[in-house]
C-alpha positions, 0 to 999 in steps of 0.5 A: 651887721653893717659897718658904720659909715664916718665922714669927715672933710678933707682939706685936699678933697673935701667930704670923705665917707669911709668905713673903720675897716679902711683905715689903715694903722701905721704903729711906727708913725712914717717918716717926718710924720711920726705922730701921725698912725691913722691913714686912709687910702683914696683912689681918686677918678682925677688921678687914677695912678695914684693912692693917696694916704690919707692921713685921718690924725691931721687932715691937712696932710696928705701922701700921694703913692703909687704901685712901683711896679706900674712905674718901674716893672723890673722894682725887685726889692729885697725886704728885711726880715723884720718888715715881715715879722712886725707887719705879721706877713705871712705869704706874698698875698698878704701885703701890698707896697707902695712909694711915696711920690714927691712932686716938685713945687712947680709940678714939673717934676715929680720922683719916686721913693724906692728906697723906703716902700710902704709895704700894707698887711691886707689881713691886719691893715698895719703899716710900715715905711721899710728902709732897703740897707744895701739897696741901690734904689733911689729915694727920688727916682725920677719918674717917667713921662709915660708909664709902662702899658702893663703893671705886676701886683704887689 
């Protein structure tokens, strides 16, 4: 039986067409947007670096993330063991992260969350923005100009 296809209209990129199975649930909300738990993953042809979470509870919000290791090939972060019991995360296949990116209001800059990733069960499709204690990771890296030829999956 095939999925029922739901449109909305985005305020950011207009009309979207996407599945049930694409949303992703976030049941702890993410920081500043804790009411919001329902988000869908676009990957767009004019910026394909990046995913952009969608948020589907408030149409007008709208996160741009990114693999971390596209950016930064030696990101080796250390996850408590809590993101693995709460997302249900099994084996290393069965999560992806990404990082929030923040782009200054002029666009001159832009910074990487590598403190916080999101890390995404593929199985359950829950969510979870996961804080790195004892980290040296910055909550704004600086992104660089160019990004790195090669890329490690998540």
């Amino acid at each position: 039986m095939e999925e029922e296809q739901l449109t909305i209209d985005l305020p950011k990129f207009g009309p979207c067409t996407f599945t049930a199975s694409e949303v992703l649930e976030f049941p702890w909300g993410l920081p500043g947007f804790a009411t919001l738990h329902r988000w869908l993953p676009l990957n767009l042809d004019s910026h394909p670096t990046f995913v952009w979470l969608q948020s589907l509870d408030d149409p007008a919000v709208a996160l741009p993330a990114v693999d971390p290791w596209m950016v930064f090939e030696n990101y080796d972060p250390k996850l408590p063991a809590y993101a693995f019991t709460s997302l249900e995360i099994r084996e290393a296949t069965d999560f992806a992260t990404l990082c929030v990116i923040v782009v200054t209001p002029n666009a001159e800059e832009m910074t990487i969350n590598l403190m916080a990733p999101i890390i995404v069960n593929l199985r359950t499709h829950k969510g979870r923005q996961i804080m790195l204690d004892g980290s040296n990771y910055s909550p704004r890296e600086p992104m660089p100009r160019k990004m790195p030829a090669s890329s490690k999956s998540a």
